[in-house]
N, C-alpha and C positions, 0 to 999 in steps of 0.2 A: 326097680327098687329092690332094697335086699330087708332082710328082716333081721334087728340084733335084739336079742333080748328082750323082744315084746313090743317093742318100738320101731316103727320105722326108719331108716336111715338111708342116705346118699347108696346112688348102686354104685360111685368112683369112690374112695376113696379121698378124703381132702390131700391137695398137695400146695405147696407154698413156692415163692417164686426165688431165685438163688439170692443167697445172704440170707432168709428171715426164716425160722424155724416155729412149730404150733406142735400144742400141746394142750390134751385137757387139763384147767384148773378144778375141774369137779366129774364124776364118771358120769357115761350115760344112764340117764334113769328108764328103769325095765315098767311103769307105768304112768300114763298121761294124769296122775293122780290117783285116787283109790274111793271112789263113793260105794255104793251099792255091791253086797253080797249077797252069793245066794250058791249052796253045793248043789253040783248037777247030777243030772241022772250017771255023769261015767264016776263021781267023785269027786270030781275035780271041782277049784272056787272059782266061780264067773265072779270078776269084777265089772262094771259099770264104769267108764270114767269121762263124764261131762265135756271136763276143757277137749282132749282127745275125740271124742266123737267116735268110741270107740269101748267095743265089750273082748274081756279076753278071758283067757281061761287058766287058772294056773294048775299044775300036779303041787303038790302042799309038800310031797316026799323029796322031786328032786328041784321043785323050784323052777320047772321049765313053764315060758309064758308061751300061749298061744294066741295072735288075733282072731278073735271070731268076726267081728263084727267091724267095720275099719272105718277111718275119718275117709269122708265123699259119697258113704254108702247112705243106705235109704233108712239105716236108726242114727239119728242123729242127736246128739246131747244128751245118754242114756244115763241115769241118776239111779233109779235105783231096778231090779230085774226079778222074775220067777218062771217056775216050769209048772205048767201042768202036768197033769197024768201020763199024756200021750208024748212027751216029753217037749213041746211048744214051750218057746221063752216068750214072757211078756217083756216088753220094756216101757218103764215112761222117759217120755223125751221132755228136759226140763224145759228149755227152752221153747221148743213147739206145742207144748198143752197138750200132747196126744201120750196115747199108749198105743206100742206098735207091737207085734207079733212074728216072731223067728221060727219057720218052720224047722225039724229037723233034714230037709233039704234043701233048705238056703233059702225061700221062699219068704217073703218079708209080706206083709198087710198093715195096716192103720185099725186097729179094734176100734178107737173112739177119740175123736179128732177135735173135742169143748173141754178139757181139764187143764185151767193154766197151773203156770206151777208146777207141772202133773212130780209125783216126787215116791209116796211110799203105794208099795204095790206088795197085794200077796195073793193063795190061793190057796183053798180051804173046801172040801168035798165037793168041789166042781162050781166053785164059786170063785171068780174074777175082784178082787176088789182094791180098787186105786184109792190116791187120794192129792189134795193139792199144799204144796206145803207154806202157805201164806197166811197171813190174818184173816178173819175169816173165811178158812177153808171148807173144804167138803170131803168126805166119803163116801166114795159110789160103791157099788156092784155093779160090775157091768158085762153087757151084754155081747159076748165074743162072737154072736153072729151079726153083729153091728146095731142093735135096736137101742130103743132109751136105756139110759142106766136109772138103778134104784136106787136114790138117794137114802144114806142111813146115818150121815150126822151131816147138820151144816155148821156154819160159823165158829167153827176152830181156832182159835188161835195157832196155827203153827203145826199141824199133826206131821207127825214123818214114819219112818220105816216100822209096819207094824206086822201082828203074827194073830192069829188065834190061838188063844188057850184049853188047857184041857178043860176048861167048863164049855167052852164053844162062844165064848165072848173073844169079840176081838180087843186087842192092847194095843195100843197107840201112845207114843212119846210125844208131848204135847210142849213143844219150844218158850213158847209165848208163856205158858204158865208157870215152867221148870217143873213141871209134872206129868206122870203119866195115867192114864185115864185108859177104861173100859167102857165098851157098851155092846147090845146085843145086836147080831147082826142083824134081827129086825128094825131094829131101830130104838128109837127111844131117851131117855135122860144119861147122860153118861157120870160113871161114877168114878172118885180120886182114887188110884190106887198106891199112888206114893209120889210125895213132894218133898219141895225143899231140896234139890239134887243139882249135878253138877250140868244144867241144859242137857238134859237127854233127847239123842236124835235118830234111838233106833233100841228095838225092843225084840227079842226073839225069844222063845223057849228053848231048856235043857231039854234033855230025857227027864231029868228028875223032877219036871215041873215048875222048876223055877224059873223069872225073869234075868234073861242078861240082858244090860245095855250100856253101849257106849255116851259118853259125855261131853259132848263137842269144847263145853268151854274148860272144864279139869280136868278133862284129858282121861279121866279114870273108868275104869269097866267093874258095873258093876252087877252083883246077884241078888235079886229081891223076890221076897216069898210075895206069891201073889195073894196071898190070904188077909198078910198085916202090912206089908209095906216094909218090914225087915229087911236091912240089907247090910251083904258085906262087901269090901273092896277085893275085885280080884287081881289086878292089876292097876299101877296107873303107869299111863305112857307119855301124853301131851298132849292140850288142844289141841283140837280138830281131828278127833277120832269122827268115823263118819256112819259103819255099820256091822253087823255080825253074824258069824254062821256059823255050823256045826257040819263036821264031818266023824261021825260015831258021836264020842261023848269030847271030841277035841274041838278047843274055841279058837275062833279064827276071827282078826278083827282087823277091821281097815282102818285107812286115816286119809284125810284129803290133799295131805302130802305127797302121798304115792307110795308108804308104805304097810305092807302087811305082816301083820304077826301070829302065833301062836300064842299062847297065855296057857305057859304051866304051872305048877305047883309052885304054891308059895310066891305069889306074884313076878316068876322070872318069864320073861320074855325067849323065844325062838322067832328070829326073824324069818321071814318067809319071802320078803320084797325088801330089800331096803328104802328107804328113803330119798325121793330124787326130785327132781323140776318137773311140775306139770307144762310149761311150755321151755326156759325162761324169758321175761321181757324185756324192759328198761334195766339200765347199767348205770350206776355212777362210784367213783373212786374218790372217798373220802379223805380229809387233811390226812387223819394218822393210816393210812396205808388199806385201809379196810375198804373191800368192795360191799357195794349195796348192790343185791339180785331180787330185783322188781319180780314175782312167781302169781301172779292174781292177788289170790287168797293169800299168799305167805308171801315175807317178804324176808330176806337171810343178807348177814354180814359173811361172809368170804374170806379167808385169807392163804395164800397157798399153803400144801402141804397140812393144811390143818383142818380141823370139822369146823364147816360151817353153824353159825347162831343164826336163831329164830330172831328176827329184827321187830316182826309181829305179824300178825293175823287178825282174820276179822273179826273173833272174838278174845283181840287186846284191848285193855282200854288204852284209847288215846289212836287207837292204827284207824287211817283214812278211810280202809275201804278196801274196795279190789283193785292196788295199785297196779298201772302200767307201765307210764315214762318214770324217771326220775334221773334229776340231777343235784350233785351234793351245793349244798348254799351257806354252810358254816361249818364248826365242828360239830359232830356228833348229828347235822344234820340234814338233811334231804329234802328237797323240793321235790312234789310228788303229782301227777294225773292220774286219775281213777274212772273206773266203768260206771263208775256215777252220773261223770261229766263235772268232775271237780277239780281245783287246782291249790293244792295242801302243802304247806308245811309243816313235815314233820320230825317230830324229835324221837325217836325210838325207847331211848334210856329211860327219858324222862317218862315215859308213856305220855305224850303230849301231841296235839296236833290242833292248826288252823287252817280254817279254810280261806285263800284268796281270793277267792273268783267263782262259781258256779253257773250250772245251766247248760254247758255246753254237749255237743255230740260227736260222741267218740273222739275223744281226747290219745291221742299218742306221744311223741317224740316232747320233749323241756328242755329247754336250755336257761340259765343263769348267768345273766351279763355281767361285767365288772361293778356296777352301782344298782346290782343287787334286783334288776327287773329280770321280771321272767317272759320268754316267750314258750308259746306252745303252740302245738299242730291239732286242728281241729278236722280228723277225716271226715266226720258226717256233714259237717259245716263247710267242706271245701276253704277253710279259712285259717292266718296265720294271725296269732293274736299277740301284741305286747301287753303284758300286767305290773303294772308297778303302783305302790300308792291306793290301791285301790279303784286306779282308772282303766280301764281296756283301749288298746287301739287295734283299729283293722289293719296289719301290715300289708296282707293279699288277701283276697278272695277270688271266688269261681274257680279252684283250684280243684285236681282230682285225684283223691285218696289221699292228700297232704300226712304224711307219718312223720318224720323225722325232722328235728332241726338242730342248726348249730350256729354258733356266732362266732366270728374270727376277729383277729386280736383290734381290730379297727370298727368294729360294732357291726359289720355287717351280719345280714340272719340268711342264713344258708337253708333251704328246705327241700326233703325229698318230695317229692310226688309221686305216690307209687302207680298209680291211675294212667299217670303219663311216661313213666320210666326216664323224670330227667329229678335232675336239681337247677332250684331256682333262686335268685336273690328277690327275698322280698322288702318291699320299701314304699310307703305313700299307697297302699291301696293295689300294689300293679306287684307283677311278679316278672322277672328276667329271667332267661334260661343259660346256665352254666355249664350244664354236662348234661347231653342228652344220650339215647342208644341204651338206656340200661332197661332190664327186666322189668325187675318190680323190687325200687330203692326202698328202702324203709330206717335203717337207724343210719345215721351219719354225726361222724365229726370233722373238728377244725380243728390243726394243729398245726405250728409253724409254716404255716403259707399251703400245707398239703389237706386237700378238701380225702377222709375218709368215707366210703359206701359199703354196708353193705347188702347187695343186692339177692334179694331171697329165692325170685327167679330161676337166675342164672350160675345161682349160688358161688357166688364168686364176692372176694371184698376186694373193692378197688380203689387206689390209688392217683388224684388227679391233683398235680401241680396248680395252683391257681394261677400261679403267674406265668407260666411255659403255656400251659394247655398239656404236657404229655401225661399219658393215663396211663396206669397198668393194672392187672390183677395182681396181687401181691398175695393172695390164697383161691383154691380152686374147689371145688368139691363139696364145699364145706356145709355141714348139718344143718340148713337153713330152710324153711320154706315147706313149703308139702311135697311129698316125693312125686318125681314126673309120673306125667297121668293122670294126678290126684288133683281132683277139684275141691274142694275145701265146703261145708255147705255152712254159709252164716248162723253166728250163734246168740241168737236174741238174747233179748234181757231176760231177769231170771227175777219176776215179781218187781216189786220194790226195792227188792236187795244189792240183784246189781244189772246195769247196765248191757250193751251186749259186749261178749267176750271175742277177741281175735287175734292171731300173732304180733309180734313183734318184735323183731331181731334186732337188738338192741346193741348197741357199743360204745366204750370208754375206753383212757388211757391212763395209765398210770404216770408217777411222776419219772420214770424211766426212759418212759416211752412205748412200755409195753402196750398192746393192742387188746383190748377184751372185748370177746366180742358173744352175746346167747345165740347158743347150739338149741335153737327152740325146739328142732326135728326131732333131736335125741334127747332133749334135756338136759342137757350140758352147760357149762362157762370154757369157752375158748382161749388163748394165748398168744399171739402170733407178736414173735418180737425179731428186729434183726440178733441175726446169730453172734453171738460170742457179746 
């Protein structure tokens, strides 16, 4: 595997088969997202970023990324990070409840392996202190030679990335209440320090003593005197800003998009990261020519050649969730699965959404029949589901990894199995095998009699006749999948909020005939159309 910009990518090269030519519709993104900062002992900003599984390090001057820490290793789902003295990284892993420990020779341990949620971390005169970011949370201090932690607040609503201040009280951004709050690290009644704010999800100190924080839902950073709750705006950027740091007296702020910035004078921005795909997932190509790029937490309209728009996030009103699949089912709108285990339509514009169906486990691949029913791939459930009406039926089950499905022009529902590396027709309960021999299929379509795959494996998208039977790869190489080698470690749920998270290489067609297909590896949207 080679390294481009902070990301993993294919060590070949994509190549395409004669006649069809590719092309990114969006660049590679140089971070798997952007949660947790924190400046390191060289300088440099350690990012954190959850979906990636992965801590990296930027230089802030020329903008070069480094992976530290990489997706299959032993920190997994790392949210928010700190050094101690001796220059030891803590990290909490969201997903696995723990907070783990990065030696400066690469030496990895588990501190303390009972904090769900585990989410804001810091460290303050040789004191460890985590915390969980969920309704009623907790606050430890904990014990870096593995013993009990000292519980010093419970029942939180919501606490996230907090600091100690120059009184020696620690500060904590409190979600659930739109306020940030104090209390003493011995313990004790915690006091308001300022309300009424845009959901604040991360709280650091200036030099000058003042509070910065970012604001997940107005997107604004802001400076609050920690005396009265005074504050002023010093930039705004966009929901789902995520955390902050300081290198000298220069601010530095993430976003869960993937990008990072500077915040100068007079609220202008210096980007530092632009803005990219934490994976991407699900694809669908709307009536008026606009792609919809399913990203978890974000979901974006597409058009080539042009900047992509926010379609929504989790803190829109009206947006599902952490979308994955999706396919378009009217104007202006999308049929959506989410890490919930929901099956939504939604309207973006309108900020509107319904849910059709819930309960299910690990939802991936939707399709959209002519008379308006929905199918879906159920991986956790081994099962292929029709919804229409508000009735369910079991198309197949006992299936393994089911991701992907498609339905061709005669209603049949075509499904990957990525568990088994075939596709299958499914119908009455029973499943038939179509195309076997592939890696590990996950998005497909149906177009004019040719079944699409593509296979994350063997990173290849393939081409199979349904009526000949001849197959071919029709692109090679292509940014799918975790890099060879790389074992991928499962990314549980994340509280109540969402479901667990996992790729999905998604693909669509336009009304040309163009191919789209997500570059999850780099965080891309792909192109692959015949030539001329």
């Amino acid at each position: 595997m080679s390294l481009q910009h902070g990301r993993y990518t294919t060590s070949v090269p994509a190549t395409v088969a004669e006649g069809w030519t590719l092309e990114r519709v969006t660049p590679p993104s140089r971070l798997f997202g952007a949660n947790g900062l924190r400046t390191g002992p060289d300088g440099r900003i350690y990012v954190a970023q959850v979906s990636g599984s992965t801590i990296s390090a930027i230089d802030v001057d020329t903008g070069v990324v480094e992976i530290i820490t990489s997706k299959g290793g032993d920190i997994v789902a790392p949210d928010d990070l700190v050094f101690d003295d001796a220059g030891n990284l803590y990290a909490t892993e969201i997903t696995e409840g723990r907070v783990s420990m990065l030696a400066p020779n690469g030496a990895t341990r588990v501190v303390y392996g009972d904090i769900p949620v585990a989410n804001p971390i810091t460290f303050h005169q040789g004191r460890l202190i985590a915390g969980e970011c969920q309704m009623g949370g907790r606050i430890m201090e904990l014990d870096r030679d593995g013993g009990a932690p000292r519980m010093i607040a419970t029942d939180l609503p919501m606490p996230n990335a907090m600091d100690v201040g120059p009184d020696g009280k620690l500060y904590f951004p409190v979600m659930g209440a739109n306020e940030i709050w104090r209390i003493s690290l011995d313990g004790g009644a915690p006091e308001v320090v300022a309300r009424d704010l845009g959901v604040p999800d991360s709280v650091k100190f200036d030099a000058q003593g003042f509070i910065v924080s970012t604001q997940v839902a107005s997107g604004q950073v802001l400076r609050i005197d920690p005396r009265n709750g005074d504050r002023t705006v010093l930039a705004t950027i966009a929901p789902g800003l995520d955390n902050v740091t300081f290198v000298g007296e220069r601010i530095f702020v993430s976003s869960i998009s993937g990008q990072v910035n500077e915040i100068l004078g007079g609220g202008k921005l210096r980007s530092v990261v632009p803005d990219g795909f934490n994976w991407p997932l699900g694809l669908a190509m709307l009536e008026d020519g606009q792609l919809f790029v399913a990203d978890g937490p974000y979901s974006y309209f597409v058009r080539p050649g042009q900047d992509r728009q926010v379609a929504g996030m989790l803190f829109t009103p009206g947006c599902p969730g952490y979308v994955r699949g999706a396919a378009a089912s009217g104007p202006g709108e999308v049929t959506v699965t989410t890490a919930n285990g929901q099956v939504a339509r939604w309207r973006p514009a309108a900020m509107e959404s319904e849910i059709l169906s819930d309960g299910y486990d690990r939802l991936y691949g939707v399709a959209v029949g002519p008379g308006g029913g929905v199918v879906v791939a159920e991986a956790g459930g081994g099962r292929v589901l029709a919804i229409q009406s508000g009735q369910v039926e079991v198309l197949a089950s006992g299936l393994d990894e089911p991701m992907g499905v498609g339905i061709g022009a005669d209603g049949t529902v075509y499904v990957s199995e990525s568990g088994a590396g075939r596709v299958v027709k499914a119908a009455g309960g029973r499943a038939e095998t179509v195309l076997d021999g592939l890696g590990e299929p996950q998005g497909i379509l149906v177009r004019g009699g040719l079944l699409y795959v593509v296979d994350a494996l063997a990173k290849d998208l393939v081409e199979y006749d349904l009526a000949s039977g001849a197959r071919r790869a029709i692109a090679s190489g292509l940014p799918v999948g975790a890099p060879a080698g790389v074992t991928p470690k499962f990314l549980g749920p994340i509280g109540n909020m969402s479901g667990p998270m996992g790729p999905f290489a998604g693909i669509t067609a336009g009304a040309d005939g163009t191919l789209y297909v997500s570059g999850d590896a780099e965080g891309s949207v792909l192109a692959i159309r015949v030539s001329g």
